[in-house]
C-alpha positions as CSV (number, residue, x, y, z in Angstrom):
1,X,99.2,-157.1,150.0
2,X,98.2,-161.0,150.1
3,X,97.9,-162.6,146.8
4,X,97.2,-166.6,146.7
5,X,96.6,-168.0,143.5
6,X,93.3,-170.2,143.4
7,X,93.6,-173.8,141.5
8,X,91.0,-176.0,141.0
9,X,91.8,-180.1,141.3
10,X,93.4,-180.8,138.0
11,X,95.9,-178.0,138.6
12,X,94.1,-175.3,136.4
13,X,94.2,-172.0,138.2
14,X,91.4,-170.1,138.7
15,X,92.1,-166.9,139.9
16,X,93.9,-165.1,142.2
17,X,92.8,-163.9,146.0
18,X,93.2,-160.6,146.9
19,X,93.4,-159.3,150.8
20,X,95.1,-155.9,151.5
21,X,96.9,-155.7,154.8
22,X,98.7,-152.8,156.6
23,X,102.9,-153.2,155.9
24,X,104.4,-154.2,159.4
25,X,107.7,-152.2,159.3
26,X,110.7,-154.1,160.4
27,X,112.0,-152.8,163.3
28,X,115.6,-151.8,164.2
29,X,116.3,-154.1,166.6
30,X,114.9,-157.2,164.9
31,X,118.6,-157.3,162.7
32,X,120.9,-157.8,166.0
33,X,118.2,-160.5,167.3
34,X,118.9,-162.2,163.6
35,X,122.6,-161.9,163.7
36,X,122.7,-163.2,167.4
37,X,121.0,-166.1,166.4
38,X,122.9,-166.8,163.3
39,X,126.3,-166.0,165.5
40,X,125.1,-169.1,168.0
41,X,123.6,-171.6,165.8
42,X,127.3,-171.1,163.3
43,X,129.4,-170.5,166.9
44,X,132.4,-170.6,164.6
45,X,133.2,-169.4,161.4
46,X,130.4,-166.9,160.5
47,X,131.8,-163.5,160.0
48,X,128.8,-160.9,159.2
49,X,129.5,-157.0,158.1
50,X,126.5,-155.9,159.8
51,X,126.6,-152.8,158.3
52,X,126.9,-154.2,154.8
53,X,123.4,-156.1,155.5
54,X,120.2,-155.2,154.3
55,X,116.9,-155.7,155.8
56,X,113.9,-154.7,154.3
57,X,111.8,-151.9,155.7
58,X,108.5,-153.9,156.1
59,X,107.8,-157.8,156.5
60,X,106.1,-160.2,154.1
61,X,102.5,-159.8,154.1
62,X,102.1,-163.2,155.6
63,X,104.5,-165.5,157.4
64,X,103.1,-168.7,157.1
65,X,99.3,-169.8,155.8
66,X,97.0,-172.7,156.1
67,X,94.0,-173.8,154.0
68,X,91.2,-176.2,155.9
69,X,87.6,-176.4,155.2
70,X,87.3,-173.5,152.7
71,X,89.1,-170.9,154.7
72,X,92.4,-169.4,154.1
73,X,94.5,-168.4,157.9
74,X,97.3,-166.1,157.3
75,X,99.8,-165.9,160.1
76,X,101.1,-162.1,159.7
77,X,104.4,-160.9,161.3
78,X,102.2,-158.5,163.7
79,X,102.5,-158.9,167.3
80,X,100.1,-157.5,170.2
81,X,101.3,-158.3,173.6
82,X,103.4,-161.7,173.0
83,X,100.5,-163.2,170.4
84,X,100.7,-163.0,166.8
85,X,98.0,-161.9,164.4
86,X,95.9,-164.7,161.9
87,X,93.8,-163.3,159.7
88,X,91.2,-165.8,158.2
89,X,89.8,-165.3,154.8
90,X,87.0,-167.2,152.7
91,X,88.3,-168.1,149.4
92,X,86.5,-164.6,147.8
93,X,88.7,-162.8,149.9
94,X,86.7,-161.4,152.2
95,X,87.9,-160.9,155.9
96,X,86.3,-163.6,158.3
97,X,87.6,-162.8,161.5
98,X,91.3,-160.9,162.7
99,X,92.4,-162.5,165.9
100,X,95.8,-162.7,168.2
101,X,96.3,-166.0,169.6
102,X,100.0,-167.0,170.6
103,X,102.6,-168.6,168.7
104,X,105.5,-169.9,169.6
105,X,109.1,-169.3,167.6
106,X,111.7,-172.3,167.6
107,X,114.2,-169.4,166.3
108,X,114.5,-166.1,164.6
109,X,114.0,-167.9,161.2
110,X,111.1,-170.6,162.1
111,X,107.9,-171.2,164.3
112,X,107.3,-174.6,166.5
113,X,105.8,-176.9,164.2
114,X,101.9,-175.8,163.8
115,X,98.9,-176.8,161.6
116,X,95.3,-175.7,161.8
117,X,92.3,-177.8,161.8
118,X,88.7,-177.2,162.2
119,X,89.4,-173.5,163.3
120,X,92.1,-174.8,166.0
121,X,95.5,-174.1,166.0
122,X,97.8,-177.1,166.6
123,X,101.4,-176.4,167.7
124,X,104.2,-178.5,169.2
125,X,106.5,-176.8,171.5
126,X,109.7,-178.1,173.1
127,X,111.0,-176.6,176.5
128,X,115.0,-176.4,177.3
129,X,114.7,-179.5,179.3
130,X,113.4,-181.6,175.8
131,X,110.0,-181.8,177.3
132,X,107.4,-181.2,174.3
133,X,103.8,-179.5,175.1
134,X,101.2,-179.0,173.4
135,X,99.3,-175.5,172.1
136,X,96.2,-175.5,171.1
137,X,94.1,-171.8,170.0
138,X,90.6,-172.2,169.1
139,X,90.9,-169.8,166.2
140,X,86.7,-169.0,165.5
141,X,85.5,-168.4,168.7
């Protein structure tokens, strides 16, 4: 379940936004995709029991959110054919529109660097040559 709490401008909270989303079960292989990863980025010196590591059974409700112009865009962990799911909300919690748009992961742990404005998805990708692109997902069409 999503829950964002709701503040108004001096910081006073309001209430609290409900929105009830299917658990995305984390699957087996994600763990060896983390541990590669983590074995690269720390090329010396990380030592990991693999089988003494936990990962949860499902993903966080949402991975990452943004607010703009009275909507709330959730990006979820699920994944349809190499594009991720945003759900956007109005602030009484009611479902607006469930679309898969691709996003683009620096790594395991983080996505490119992304920000949504006016509906449109803004994300800065780098290719292995250092060459930085641009993607941009109209989000309410």
């Amino acid at each position: 379940q999503i829950e964002i709490d709701l503040y108004d401008q001096s910081g006073k909270k309001q209430r609290t936004l409900h929105y009830r989303v299917e658990p995305i079960p984390v699957p087996k292989q994600f763990s060896k995709i983390v541990f590669d990863y983590f074995r690269y980025k720390f090329k010396r010196g990380l030592k990991v029991n693999v089988d003494a590591t936990a990962f949860p059974e499902f993903f966080p409700a949402m991975r990452k959110f943004f607010v703009d112009d009275n909507r709330i865009y959730a990006i979820t962990y699920r994944r349809n054919r190499q594009q991720n799911e945003i759900l956007v909300i109005d602030l009484a919690g009611k479902l607006l529109k469930r679309t898969f748009v691709p996003i683009y992961e620096a790594n395991p742990e983080f996505l490119y660097p992304c920000d949504i404005r006016n509906g449109t998805l803004y994300q800065v990708l780098e290719d292995d040559e250092e060459n930085w692109k641009l993607n941009i997902q109209n989000l309410m069409k």
